[in-house]
VOMILO-593143 format. One record per residue (C-alpha): residue in three letters; y, x, z. Coordinates in Angstrom, 3 decimals, decimal comma. Example, Ala and Ser with C-alpha at 12.3 -4.5 7.8 and 13.67 -1.06 7.14 Angstrom:
BEGIN
ALA_-4,500_12,300_7,800 .
SER_-1,060_13,670_7,140 .
***
This chain:
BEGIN
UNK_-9,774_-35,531_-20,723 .
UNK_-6,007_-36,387_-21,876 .
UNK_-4,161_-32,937_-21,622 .
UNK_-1,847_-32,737_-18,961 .
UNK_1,525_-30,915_-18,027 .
UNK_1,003_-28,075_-15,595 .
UNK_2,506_-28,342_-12,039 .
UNK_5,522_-27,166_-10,478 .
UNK_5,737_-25,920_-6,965 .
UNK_7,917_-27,682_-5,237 .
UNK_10,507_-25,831_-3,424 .
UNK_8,771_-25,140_-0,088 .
UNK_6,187_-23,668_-2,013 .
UNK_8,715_-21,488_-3,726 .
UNK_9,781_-20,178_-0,684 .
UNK_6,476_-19,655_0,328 .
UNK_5,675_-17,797_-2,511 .
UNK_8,294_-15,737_-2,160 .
UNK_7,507_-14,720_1,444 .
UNK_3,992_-13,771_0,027 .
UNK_5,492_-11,490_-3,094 .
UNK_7,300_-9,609_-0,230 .
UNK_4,812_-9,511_2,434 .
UNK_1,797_-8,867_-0,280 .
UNK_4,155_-6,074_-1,948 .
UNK_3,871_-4,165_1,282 .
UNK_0,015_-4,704_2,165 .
UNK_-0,634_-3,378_-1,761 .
UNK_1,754_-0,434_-1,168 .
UNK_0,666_0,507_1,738 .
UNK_-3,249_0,418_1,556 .
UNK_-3,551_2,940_-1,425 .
UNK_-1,475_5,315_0,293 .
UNK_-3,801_4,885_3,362 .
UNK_-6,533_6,683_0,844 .
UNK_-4,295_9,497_-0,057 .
UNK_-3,181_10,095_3,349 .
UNK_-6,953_10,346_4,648 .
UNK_-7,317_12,912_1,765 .
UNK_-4,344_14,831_3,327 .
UNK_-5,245_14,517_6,522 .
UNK_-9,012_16,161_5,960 .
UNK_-10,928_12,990_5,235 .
UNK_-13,725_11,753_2,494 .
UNK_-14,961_8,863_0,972 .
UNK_-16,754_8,281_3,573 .
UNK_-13,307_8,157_6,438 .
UNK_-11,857_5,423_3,831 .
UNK_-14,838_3,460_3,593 .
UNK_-14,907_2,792_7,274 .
UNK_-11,141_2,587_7,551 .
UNK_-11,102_0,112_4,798 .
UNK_-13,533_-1,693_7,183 .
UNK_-12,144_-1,269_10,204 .
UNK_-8,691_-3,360_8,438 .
UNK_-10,700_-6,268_8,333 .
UNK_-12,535_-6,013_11,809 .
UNK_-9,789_-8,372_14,251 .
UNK_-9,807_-11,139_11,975 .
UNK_-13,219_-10,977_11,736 .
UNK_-12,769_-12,168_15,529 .
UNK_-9,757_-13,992_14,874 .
UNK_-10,205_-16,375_11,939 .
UNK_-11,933_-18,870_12,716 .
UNK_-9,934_-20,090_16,005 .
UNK_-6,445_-19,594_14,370 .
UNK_-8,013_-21,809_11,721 .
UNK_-8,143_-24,238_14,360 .
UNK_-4,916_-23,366_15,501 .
UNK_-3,026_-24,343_12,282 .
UNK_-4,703_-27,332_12,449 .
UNK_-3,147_-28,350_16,108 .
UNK_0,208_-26,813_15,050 .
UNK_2,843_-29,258_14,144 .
UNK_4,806_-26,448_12,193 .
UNK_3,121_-23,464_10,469 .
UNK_6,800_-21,816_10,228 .
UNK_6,209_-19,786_13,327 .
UNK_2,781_-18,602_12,272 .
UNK_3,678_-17,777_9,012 .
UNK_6,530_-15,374_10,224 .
UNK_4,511_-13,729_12,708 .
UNK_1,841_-12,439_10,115 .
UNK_4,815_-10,542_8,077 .
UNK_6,142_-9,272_11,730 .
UNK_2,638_-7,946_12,112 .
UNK_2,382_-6,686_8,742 .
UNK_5,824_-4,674_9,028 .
UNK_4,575_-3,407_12,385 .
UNK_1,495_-1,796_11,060 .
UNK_3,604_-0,204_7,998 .
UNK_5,756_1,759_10,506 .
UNK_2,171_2,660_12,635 .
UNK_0,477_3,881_9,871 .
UNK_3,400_5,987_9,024 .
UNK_3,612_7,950_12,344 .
UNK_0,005_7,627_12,370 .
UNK_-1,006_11,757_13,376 .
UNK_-4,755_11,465_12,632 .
UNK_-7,496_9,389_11,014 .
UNK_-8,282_7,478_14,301 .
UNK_-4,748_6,203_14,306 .
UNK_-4,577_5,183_10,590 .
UNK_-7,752_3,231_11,637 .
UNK_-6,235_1,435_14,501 .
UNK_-3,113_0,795_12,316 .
UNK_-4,967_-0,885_9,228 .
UNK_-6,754_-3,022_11,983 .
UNK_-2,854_-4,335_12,492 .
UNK_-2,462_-4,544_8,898 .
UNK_-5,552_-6,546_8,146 .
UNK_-4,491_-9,088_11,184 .
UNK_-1,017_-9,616_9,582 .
UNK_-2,571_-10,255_6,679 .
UNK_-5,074_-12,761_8,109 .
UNK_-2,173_-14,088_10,121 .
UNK_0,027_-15,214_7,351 .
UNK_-2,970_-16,106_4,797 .
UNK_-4,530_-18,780_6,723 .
UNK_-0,998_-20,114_7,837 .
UNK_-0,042_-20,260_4,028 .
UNK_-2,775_-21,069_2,364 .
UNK_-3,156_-24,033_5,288 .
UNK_0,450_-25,240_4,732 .
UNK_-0,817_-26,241_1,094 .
UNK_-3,769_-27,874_1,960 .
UNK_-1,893_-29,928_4,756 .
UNK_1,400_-30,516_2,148 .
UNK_0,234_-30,447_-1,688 .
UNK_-0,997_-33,640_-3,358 .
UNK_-4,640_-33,219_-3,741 .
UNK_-3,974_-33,787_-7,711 .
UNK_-2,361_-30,699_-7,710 .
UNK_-4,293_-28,639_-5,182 .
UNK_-5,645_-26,187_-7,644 .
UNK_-1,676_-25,499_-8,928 .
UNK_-0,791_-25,153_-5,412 .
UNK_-3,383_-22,266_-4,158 .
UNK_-2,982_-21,093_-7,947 .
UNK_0,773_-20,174_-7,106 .
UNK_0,095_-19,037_-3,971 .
UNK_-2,427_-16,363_-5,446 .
UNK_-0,752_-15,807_-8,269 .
UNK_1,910_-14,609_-5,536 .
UNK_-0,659_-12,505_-3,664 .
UNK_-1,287_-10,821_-7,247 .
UNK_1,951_-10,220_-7,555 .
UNK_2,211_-8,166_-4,482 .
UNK_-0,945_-6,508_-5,529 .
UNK_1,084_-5,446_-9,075 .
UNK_4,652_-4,298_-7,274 .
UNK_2,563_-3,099_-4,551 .
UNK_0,820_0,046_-5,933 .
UNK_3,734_0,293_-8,533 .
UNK_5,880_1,379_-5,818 .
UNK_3,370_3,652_-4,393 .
UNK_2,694_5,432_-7,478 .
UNK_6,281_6,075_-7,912 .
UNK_6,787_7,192_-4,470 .
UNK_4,115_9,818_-4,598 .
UNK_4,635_10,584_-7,979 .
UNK_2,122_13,204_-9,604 .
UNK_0,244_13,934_-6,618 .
UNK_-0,067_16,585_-4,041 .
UNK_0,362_19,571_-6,068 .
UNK_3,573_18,199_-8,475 .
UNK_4,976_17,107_-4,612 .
UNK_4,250_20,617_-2,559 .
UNK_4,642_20,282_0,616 .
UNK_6,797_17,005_0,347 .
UNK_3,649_15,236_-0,177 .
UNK_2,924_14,016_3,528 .
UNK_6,676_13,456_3,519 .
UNK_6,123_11,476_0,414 .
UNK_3,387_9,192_2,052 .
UNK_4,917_8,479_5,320 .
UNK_8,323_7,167_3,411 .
UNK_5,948_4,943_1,405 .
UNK_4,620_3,440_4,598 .
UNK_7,808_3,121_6,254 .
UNK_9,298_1,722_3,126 .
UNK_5,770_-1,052_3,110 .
UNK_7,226_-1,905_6,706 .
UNK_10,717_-2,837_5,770 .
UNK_9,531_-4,950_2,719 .
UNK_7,647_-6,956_5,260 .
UNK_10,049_-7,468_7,639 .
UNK_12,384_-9,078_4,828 .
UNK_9,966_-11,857_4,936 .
UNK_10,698_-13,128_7,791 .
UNK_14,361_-14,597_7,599 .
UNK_13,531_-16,170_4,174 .
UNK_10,694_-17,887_5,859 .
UNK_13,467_-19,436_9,032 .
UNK_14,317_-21,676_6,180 .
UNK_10,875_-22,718_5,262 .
UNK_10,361_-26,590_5,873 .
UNK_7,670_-27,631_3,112 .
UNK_8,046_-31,657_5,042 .
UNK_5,910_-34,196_5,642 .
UNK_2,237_-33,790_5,201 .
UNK_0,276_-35,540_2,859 .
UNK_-0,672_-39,085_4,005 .
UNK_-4,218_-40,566_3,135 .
UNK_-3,126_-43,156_0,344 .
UNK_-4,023_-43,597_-3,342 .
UNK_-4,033_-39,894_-3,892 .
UNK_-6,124_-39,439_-0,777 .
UNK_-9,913_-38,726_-2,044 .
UNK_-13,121_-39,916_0,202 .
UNK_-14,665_-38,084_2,605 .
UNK_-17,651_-35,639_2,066 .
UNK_-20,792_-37,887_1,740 .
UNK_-22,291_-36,043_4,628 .
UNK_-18,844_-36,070_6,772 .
UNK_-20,101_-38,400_9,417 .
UNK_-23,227_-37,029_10,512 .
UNK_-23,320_-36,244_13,856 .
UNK_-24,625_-33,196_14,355 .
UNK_-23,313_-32,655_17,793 .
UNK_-20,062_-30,250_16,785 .
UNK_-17,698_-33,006_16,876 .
UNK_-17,375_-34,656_13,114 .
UNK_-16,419_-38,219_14,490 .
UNK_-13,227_-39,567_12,456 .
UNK_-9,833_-37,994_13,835 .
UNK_-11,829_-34,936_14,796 .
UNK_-12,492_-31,694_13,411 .
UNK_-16,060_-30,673_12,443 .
UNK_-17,486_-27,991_13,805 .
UNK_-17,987_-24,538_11,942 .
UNK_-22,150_-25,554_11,802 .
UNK_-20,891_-28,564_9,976 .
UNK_-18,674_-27,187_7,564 .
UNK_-20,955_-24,596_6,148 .
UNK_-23,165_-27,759_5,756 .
UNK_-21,278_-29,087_3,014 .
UNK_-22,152_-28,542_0,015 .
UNK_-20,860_-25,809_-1,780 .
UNK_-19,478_-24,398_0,903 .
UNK_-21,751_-21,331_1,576 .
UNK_-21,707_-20,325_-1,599 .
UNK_-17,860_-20,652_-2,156 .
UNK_-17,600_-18,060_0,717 .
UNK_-19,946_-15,932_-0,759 .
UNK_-18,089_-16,141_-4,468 .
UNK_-15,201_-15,265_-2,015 .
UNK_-16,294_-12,593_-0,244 .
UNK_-17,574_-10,683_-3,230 .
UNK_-14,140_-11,290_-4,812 .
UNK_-11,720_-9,772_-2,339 .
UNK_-13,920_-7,191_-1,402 .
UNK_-14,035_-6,054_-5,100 .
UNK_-9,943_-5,657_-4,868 .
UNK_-10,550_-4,020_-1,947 .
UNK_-12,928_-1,138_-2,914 .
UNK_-10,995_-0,765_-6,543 .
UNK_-7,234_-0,253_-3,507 .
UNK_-9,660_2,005_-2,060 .
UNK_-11,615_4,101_-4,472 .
UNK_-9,906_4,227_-7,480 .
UNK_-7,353_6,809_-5,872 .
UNK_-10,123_8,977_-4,799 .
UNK_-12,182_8,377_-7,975 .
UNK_-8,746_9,359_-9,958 .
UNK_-8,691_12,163_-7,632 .
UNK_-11,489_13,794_-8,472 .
UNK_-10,877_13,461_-12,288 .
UNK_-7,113_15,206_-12,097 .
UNK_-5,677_11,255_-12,480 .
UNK_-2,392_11,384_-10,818 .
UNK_-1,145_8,843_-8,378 .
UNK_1,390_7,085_-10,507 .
UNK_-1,605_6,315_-13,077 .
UNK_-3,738_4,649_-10,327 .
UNK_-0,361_2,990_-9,679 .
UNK_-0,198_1,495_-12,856 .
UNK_-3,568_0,769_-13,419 .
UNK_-3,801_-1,279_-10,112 .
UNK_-0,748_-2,947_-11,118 .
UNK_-2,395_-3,639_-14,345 .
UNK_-5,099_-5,799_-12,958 .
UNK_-2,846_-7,813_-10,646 .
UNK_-0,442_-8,565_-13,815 .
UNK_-3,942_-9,963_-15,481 .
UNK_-4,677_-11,914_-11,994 .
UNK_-1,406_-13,514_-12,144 .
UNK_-1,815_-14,815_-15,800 .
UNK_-4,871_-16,628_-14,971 .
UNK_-4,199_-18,143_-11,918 .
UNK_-0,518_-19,584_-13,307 .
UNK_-2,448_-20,866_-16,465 .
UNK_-5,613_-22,510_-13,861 .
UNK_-4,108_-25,951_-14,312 .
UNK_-4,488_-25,802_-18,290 .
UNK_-8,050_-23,975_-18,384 .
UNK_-9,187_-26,507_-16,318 .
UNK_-8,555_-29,281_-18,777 .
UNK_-11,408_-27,217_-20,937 .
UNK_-13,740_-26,056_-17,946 .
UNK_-15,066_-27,104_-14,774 .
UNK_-14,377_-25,237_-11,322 .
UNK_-17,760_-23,852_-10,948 .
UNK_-18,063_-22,414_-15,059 .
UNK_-14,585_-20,588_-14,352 .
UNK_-16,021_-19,829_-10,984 .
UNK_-19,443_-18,479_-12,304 .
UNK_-17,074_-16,331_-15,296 .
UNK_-15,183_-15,057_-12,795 .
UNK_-17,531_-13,509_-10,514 .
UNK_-20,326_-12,236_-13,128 .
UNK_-18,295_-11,825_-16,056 .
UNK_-15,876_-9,348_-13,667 .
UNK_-18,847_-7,233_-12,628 .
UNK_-20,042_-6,187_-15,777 .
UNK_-16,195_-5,487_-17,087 .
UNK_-15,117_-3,490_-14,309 .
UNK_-18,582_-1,259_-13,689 .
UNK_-16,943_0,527_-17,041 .
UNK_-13,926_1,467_-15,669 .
UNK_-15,079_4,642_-13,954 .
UNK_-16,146_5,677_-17,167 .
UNK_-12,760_5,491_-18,945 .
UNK_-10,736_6,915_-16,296 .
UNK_-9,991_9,838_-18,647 .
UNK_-8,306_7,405_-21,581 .
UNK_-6,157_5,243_-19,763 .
UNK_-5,562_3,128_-22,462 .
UNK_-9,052_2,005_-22,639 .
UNK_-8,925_1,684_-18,743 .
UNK_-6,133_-0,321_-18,480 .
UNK_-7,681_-2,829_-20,801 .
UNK_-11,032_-2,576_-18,757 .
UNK_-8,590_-3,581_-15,657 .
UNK_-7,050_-5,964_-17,724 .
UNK_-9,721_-8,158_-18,871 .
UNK_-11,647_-7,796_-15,483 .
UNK_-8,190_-8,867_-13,371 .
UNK_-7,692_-11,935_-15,285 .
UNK_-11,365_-13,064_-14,214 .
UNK_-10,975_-11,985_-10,564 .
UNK_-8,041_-13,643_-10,458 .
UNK_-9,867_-17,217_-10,905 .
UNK_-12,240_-17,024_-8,498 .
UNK_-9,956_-16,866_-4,750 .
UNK_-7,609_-20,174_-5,892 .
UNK_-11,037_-21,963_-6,952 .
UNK_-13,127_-20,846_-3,635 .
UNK_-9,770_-22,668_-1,814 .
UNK_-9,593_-25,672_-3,510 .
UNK_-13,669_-26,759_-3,725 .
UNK_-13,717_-25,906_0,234 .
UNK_-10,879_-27,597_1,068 .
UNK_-12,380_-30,561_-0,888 .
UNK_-15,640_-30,320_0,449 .
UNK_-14,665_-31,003_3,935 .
UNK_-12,550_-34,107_5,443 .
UNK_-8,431_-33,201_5,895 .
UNK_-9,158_-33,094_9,948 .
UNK_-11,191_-29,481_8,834 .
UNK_-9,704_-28,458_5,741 .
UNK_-7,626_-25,515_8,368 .
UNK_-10,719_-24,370_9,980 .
UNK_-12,543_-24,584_6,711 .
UNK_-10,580_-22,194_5,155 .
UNK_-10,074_-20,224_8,437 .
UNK_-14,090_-20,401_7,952 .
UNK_-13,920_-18,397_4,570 .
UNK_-11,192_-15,912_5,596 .
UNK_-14,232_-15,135_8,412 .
UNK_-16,482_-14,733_5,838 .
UNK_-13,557_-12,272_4,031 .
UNK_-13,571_-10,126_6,475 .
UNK_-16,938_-9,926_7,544 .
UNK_-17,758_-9,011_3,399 .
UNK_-14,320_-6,449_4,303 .
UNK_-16,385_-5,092_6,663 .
UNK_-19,594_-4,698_5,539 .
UNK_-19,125_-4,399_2,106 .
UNK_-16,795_-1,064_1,951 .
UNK_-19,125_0,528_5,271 .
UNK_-22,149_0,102_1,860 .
UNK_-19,674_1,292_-0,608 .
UNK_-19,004_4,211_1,531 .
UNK_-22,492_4,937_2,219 .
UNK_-23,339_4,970_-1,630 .
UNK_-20,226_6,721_-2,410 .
UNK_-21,649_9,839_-0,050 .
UNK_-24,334_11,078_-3,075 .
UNK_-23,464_8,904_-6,378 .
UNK_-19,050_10,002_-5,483 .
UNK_-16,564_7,314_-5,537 .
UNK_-17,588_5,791_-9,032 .
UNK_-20,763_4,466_-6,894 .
UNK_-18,755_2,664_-4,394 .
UNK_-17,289_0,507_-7,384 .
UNK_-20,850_-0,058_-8,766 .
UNK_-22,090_-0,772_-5,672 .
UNK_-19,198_-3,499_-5,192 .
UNK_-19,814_-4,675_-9,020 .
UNK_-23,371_-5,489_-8,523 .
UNK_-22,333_-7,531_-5,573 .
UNK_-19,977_-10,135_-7,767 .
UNK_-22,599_-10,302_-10,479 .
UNK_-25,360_-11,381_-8,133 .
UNK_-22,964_-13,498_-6,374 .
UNK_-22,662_-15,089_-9,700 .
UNK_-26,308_-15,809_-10,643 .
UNK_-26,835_-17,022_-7,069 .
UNK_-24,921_-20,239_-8,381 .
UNK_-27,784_-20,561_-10,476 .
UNK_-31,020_-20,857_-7,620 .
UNK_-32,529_-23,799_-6,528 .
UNK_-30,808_-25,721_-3,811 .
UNK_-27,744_-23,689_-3,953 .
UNK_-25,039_-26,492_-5,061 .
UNK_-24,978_-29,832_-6,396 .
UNK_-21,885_-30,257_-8,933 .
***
C-alpha cells in the first residue's frame, strides 16, 4: 500500500473539535473531583462505584432514539450546543450538590450532556467526512475528547492541590470551585459552536462505498432503501456486536481509572495533583495515537490495532496499582497503556459506521453509545463490588480483565469475518 499523507480536518471539524476540548475539559475535571467529594462527604468505594454508574444511567434510555434523531435532523448545530448547556448545568449541580444522593442525580446530568453532544458530533462526521478519511475524522474528534481528558484532571489536580490535609478546611471549598469552574468551561462551548456549519453532507458518488452485503434483508425492522434499519438489524452486521463490546470495555476502563485511581492514590498518601498528572498522562498518550491513526494504518489493519488496543491495554495498566508509589514508573505504565486505549474508540466508530448503510450510520452509533452506557453501568456497579474486599486496586483489575477478554473474544468462532 503506497504511503499516504495524513488528513486535515477541515474547518468545521476544527470547530468541532474545539467545542469538544472545552466541553471534554469540564466532564474530565469534574468527574475526579466527584470521587474526592464522596470521600469528603462520608462515602467509599463502594458510593463512587454506583455514582459512576448512575452518570451513565439516562443515556442508557436515551441513546438509541436521539440516534435516530440526528438522523431526521437537518442541522446537528442545535443538538450539539445543547449537550455542552447540559454539561455546564450539571457542573454548577454537582457543586451545590449537599449530599451523595444529589451528586448522584447531578452526574446523571453530566453523563446526558455528554451523551448529548457525543452522538451529535461524532454523527456530524459520519454524515459530512469523505468516507476515505473517516478514520482521520473520528481520530480528531477523539483525539479532542483525550484532550479534555489531559486538561481535564490537570486542572483538578491544581485546584485541590495536595489534598485534604495540605487544604484544611478549604478543601470542600476547594472542590466546589472546581465544579463551578467545570460548569463555566462548558458553557464557553456553546457560542463557538453558533458558528458551526460543517455544509453539505456527503453525497453517494465515487467515494460512496456499497452497502453491507446483508443490508437488504428484510427482517421486518424497516431496512428497505431510503430507510433506516432497525436496531435488530444493525447488531446483525457483522462486526458490529463485537465493535460495541471492544467499545464498551474501552470507555469503561477510562472510566474506573477517573474513578479509582483518586481513591487508590488515596489510600497510598498520593496527593491529588499526582493523580492529576497521571490522568493527564494517559490522555496525552491517547492523543498521540489517535492523531498518528491515519499513518499506522498504512502498516496495520483496523481489527490488529483494534485487538492491540484492547488486550495489549489490559495487561499494561493491571501494573499500575503496583507502581503508584514511583510515579515515574507509573506514569510510563499510563503512558504506554493510553496510547493503546486511545486506538480502540476512533476504530469501534469507523468499522460500525461502515458496517451499516448511511440511512443507519446515526442510529448505529447511537446503538454503541447504548452499549457505552449500559458497560458505564454495569461495569463500575462490578468494580465497586470487587473493590469492597480486594480495595480500589481490584476495581482496576476487575476492569483490566474485562478489555483483555474483550480482546481474545475477536478470536472465537463466528465472531467476525474481516
Amino acid at each position: 500500500m503506497p504511503a499516504a499523507k495524513a488528513q486535515k480536518p477541515a474547518l468545521w471539524l476544527w470547530v468541532l473539535i474545539g467545542a469538544a476540548i472545552l466541553t471534554q475539559t469540564a466532564l474530565n475535571l469534574a468527574r475526579p473531583v466527584i470521587s474526592y467529594k464522596i470521600l469528603a462527604l462520608g462515602g467509599d468505594a463502594a458510593a463512587i462505584g454506583v455514582v459512576t454508574a448512575v452518570y451513565a444511567t439516562l443515556p442508557v434510555i436515551a441513546a438509541l432514539w436521539l440516534g435516530r434523531v440526528t438522523d431526521r435532523l437537518h442541522s446537528l448545530r442545535g443538538m450539539v450546543v445543547t449537550g455542552a448547556a447540559l454539561l455546564a448545568a450539571a457542573g454548577l449541580l454537582l457543586g451545590f450538590a449537599p449530599a451523595i444522593a444529589w451528586i448522584g442525580a447531578a452526574s446523571a446530568v453530566l453523563g446526558m450532556g455528554h451523551l448529548v453532544f457525543t452522538i451529535a458530533g461524532q454523527s456530524a462526521i459520519a454524515r459530512y467526512a469523505p468516507l476515505d478519511r473517516m478514520d482521520s475524522g473520528f481520530g480528531w474528534f477523539t483525539a479532542a475528547f483525550s484532550g479534555g481528558q489531559l486538561l481535564g484532571p490537570l486542572i483538578a489536580g491544581l485546584m485541590l492541590g495536595g489534598g485534604q490535609e495540605a487544604a484544611g478546611g478549604h478543601w470542600m471549598s476547594d472542590i466546589n470551585m472546581s465544579l463551578y469552574l467545570a460548569a463555566g468551561i462548558a458553557a464557553a462551548a456553546m457560542p463557538l459552536m453558533l458558528g458551526y456549519a460543517p455544509g453539505r453532507a456527503r453525497r453517494p458518488g465515487k467515494a460512496a462505498e456499497p452497502p453491507p452485503a446483508t443490508a437488504d434483508h428484510n427482517d421486518g425492522g424497516g431496512t428497505r432503501a431510503g430507510k433506516p434499519d432497525s436496531a435488530l438489524s444493525i447488531l446483525r452486521q457483522p462486526g458490529v456486536t463485537w465493535n460495541m463490546a471492544a467499545s464498551l470495555a474501552l470507555l469503561s476502563m477510562i472510566d474506573i481509572l477517573v474513578a479509582f485511581l483518586p481513591l487508590l492514590a488515596e489510600e497510598q498518601g498520593v496527593a491529588p495533583v499526582f493523580v492529576g498528572i497521571l490522568l493527564a498522562v494517559r490522555a496525552l498518550a491517547s492523543i498521540i495515537s489517535r492523531v498518528i491513526l491515519y499513518q499506522l494504518l498504512n502498516r496495520w489493519t483496523r481489527y490488529q490495532l483494534l485487538v492491540a488496543s484492547l488486550a495489549g491495554a489490559g495487561f499494561i495498566i493491571a501494573a499500575a496499582p503496583f507502581l503508584l508509589d514511583h510515579l515515574w514508573i507509573a506514569g510510563a505504565c499510563l503512558f504506554a497503556g493510553g496510547f493503546l486505549l486511545g486506538l480502540g474508540q476512533p476504530l469501534t466508530m469507523t468499522l460500525i459506521s461502515k458496517a451499516v448503510r448511511p440511512e443507519s450510520r446515526g442510529a448505529a452509533l447511537a446503538l454503541r453509545l447504548l452499549g457505552n452506557r449500559i458497560g458505564q453501568v454495569v461495569l463500575p456497579l462490578a468494580a465497586g463490588l470487587v473493590a469492597a474486599p480486594l480495595g480500589p486496586a481490584g476495581a482496576i483489575w476487575f476492569s483490566c480483565a474485562v478489555l483483555a477478554a474483550a480482546g481474545g473474544a475477536r478470536y472465537l468462532p463466528g465472531v467476525i469475518k474481516e
